[in-house]
C-alpha positions in Angstrom: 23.3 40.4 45.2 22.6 40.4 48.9 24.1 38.8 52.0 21.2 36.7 51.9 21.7 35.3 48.3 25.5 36.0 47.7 24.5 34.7 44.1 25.1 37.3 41.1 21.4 37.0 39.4 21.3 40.4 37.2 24.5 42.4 35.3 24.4 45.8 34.4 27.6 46.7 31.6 29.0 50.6 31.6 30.0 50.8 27.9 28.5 49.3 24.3 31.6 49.7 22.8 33.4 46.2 21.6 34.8 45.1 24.8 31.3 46.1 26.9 29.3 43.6 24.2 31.0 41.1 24.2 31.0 40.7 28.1 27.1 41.3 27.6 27.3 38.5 25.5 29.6 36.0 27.7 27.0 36.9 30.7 23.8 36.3 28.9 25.6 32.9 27.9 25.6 32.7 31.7 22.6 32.7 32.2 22.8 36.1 33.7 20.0 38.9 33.3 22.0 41.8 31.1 21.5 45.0 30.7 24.3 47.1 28.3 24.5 51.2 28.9 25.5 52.8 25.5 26.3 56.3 25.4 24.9 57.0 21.6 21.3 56.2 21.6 21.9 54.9 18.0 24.1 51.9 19.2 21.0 50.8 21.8 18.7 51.0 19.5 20.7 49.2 17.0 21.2 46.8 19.8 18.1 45.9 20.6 16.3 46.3 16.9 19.1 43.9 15.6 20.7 41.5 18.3 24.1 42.7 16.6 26.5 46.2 17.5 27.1 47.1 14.2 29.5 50.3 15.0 31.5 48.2 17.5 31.3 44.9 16.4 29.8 44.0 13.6 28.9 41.2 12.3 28.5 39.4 15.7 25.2 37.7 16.5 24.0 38.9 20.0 21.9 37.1 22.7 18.4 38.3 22.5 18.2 38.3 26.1 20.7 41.7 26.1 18.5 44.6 26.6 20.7 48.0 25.7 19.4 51.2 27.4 20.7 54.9 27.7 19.3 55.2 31.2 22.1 54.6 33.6 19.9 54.0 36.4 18.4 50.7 35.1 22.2 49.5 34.7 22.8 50.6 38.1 19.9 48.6 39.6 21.6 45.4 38.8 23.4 43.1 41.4 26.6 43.8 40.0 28.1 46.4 37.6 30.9 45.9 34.9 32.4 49.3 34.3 33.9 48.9 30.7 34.3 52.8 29.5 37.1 54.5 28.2 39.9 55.1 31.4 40.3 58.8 30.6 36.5 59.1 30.8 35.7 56.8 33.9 35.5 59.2 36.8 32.9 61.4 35.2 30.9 58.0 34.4 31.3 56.5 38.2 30.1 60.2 39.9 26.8 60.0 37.4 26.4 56.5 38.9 27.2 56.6 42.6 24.1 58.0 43.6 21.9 55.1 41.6 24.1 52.0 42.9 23.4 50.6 46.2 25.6 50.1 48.6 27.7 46.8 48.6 27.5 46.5 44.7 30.4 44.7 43.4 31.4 47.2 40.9 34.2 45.4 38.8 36.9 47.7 36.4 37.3 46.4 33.0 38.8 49.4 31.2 43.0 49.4 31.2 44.4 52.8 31.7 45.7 55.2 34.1 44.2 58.6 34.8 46.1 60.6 33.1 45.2 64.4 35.2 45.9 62.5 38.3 47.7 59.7 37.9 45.7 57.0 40.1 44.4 53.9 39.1 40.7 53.2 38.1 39.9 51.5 41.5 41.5 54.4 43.1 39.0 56.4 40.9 36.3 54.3 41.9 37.0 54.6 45.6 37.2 58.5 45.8 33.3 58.4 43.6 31.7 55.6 45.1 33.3 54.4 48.0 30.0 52.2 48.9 30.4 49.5 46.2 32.7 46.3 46.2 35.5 47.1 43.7 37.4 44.6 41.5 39.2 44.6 38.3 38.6 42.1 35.4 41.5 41.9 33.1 43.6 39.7 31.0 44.9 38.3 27.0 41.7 39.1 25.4 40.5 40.8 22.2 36.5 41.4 21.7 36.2 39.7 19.2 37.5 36.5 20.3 35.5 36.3 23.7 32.3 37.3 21.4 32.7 34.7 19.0 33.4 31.8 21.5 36.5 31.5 21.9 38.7 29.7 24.4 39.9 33.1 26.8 41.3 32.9 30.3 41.1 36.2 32.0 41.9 37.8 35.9 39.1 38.6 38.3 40.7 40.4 41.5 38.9 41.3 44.2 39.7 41.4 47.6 36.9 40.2 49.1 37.4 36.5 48.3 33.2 35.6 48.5 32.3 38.5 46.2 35.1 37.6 43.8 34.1 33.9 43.8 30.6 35.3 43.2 32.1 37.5 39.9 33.3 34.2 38.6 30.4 32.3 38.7 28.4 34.4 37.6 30.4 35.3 34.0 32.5 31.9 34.0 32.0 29.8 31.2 33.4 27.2 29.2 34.9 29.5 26.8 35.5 32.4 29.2 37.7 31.5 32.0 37.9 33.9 35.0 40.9 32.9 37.1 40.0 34.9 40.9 42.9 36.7 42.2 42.9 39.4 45.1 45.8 41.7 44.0 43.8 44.5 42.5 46.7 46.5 41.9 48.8 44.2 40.0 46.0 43.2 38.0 45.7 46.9 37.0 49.3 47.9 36.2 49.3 44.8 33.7 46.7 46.2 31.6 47.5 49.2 31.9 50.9 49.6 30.8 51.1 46.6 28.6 49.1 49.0 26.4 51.3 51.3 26.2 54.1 49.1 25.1 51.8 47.4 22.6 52.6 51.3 21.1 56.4 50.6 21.2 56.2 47.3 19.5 53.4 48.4 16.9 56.4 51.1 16.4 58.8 48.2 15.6 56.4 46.2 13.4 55.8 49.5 11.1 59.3 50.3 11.1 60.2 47.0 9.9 62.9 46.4 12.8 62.5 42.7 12.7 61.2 40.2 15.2 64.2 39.9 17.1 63.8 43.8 17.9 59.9 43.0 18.7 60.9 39.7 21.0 63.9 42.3 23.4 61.2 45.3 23.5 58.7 43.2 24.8 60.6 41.1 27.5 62.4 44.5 29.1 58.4 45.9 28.9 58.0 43.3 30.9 60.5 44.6 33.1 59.1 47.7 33.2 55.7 46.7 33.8 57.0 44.7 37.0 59.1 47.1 38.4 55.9 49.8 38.6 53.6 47.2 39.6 56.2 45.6 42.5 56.9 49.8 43.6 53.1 50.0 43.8 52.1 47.2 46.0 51.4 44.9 43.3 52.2 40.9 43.5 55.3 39.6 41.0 53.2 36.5 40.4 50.0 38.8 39.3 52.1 40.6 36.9 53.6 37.3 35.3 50.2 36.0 35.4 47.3 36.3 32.3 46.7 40.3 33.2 50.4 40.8 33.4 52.4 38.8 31.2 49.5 37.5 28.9 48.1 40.3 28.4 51.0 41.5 27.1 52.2 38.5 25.1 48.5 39.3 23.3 48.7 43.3 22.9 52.1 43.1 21.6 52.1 40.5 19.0 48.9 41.1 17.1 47.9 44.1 15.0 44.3 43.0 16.0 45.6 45.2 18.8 44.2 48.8 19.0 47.4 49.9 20.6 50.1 47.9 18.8 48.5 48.7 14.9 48.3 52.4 15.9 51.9 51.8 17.5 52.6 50.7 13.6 51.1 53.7 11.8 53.4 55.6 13.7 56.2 53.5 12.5 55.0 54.2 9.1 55.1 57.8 9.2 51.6 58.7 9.9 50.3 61.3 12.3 49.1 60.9 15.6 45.5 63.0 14.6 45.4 61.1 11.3 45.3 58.1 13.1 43.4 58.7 16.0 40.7 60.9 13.2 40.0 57.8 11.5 38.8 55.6 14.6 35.7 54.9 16.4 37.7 53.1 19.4 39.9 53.9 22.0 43.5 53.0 22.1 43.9 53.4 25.9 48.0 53.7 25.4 48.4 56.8 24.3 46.5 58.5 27.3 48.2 56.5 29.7 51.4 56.9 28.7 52.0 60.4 30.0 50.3 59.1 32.8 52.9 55.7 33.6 56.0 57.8 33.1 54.4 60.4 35.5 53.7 57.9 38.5 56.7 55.9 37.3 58.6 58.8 38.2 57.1 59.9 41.2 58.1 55.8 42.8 62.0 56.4 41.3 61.0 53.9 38.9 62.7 53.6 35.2 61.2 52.9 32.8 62.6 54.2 29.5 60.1 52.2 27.2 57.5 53.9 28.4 59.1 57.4 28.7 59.8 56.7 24.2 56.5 56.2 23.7 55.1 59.2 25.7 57.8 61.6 23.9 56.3 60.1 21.0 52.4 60.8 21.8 53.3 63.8 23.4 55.1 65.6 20.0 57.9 65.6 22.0 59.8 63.6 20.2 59.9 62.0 16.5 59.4 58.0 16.3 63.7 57.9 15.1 64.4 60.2 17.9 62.9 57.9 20.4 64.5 54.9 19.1 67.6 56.6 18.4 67.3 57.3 22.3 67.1 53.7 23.3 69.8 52.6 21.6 72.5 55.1 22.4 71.2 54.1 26.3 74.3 52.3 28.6 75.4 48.9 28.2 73.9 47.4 31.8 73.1 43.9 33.6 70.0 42.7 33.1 68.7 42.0 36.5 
């Protein structure tokens, strides 16, 4: 992408993992030239023997047009960059990068999380490790699988530079994938980020067996939570009750297709955080960040006692019926 061709030819994608293919797979169905990083050498190669991710999602038929690498510079080389690894991992990926990615590069987010050692956002990340790209944040309702297979999905592109941000959405906009543009980075980053960590809370209800009623309260005064950060942080109220706000979370919390919410219901079975966590290839993004929200919740004299449950929880600071002992013995109060 130049200022001579503002047109988004070529796409290089940080991460092979579920959510990193199928974007590969919605921007080669854009006609876009895609190039997918993987960090294990086995996944490229499986990649680009196959046409299919068989550790991250299988079964899924590929575009042979996706070329997979482990050489970051190649991905880096492309008119614009989808950064799609793990939150807790992103600042080590984006200083590896900076030096390869020219400057002006619209460098879009797509992982949901919070920092947990410093508690700043990915962009914020992104800004301190390379300040020379274009940043923006792709989020929204939207499980891998879905998006991969062709289904209907409606997602958020923010970017505040409206041209650039026009340019993202053309250039992964299709039938089936739906990029509405937005400029509020922030708010579109507190929605997936914390809905996460309440998809925890409600998987906690759903394996407790606390009944839908329970499930449908939890996630409307999330909701609540999820604003008030977002509104303390800068954030827009009509982003956050948009897809990556509210939609997002309407998905993460009432579907155990949800890494977050089914690990949030192992816990309401009984199991162990380790067990769990031993036994997957993915990252739930919610347990990380949850130490992280109540953190910068705190530091913004923000409540948010949802959030602060699950976190006692993650943290072995509390039992799952001591944190949900805690939220019920909380004060009667208005609701607004």
């Amino acid at each position: 992408m130049t200022v001579a061709d503002p047109k988004i030819h070529s796409i290089g994608i940080i991460g092979a993992g579920a959510w990193g293919t199928a974007l590969a797979s919605i921007a080669a169905r854009a006609g876009r030239d895609v190039t997918l990083w993987a960090y294990e050498p086995e996944v490229a190669d499986a990649i680009n023997a196959t046409h299919e991710n068989t550790t991250y999602l299988p079964g899924i038929a590929l575009d042979d047009s996706i070329r997979a690498t482990t050489d970051q510079d190649t991905v880096a080389k492309a008119d614009a960059v989808l950064l799609v690894c793990p939150a807790q991992t992103m600042r080590g990926v984006t200083r590896e990068l900076a030096a390869s990615v020219s400057a002006g590069t619209p460098i879009a987010i797509c992982a949901k999380g919070i920092e947990q050692s410093t508690g700043k956002l990915m962009t914020q990340v992104l800004e301190e490790t390379v300040p020379h790209a274009i940043p923006a944040v792709l989020s929204g309702p939207s499980f891998a699988a879905d998006v991969a297979s062709g289904l209907p999905t409606a997602v958020t592109l923010a970017c505040a530079d409206e041209e650039v941000g026009a340019a993202f959405v053309d250039a992964i906009g299709i039938q089936t994938f739906r990029p509405y543009q937005a400029t509020d980075l922030v708010g579109a980053e507190i929605g997936g980020s914390v809905k996460n960590v309440l998809a925890i809370a409600c998987g906690i209800v759903e394996g407790k067996k606390l009944g839908a009623s329970a499930a449908a309260a939890l996630t409307a005064r999330g909701f609540a939570e999820l604003t008030r950060l977002g509104v303390a942080l800068g954030a827009r109220a009509e982003t956050l009750g948009g897809l990556s706000g509210l939609g997002d979370l309407i998905l993460t919390c009432g579907s155990l297709q949800s890494r977050n919410m089914s690990l949030g219901a192992a816990l309401g079975e009984g199991r162990s955080l380790a067990d769990i966590l031993g036994e997957r290839v993915s990252v739930a993004e919610g347990v990380a960040t949850a130490p992280a929200v109540v953190a910068l919740a705190r530091t913004h004299g923000v409540e948010m006692p949802i959030c602060e449950a699950v976190a006692s929880v993650v943290m072995g600071q509390a039992s799952v019926d001591e944190a949900i002992t805690a939220l019920l013995s909380r004060p009667f109060k208005r609701e607004a």
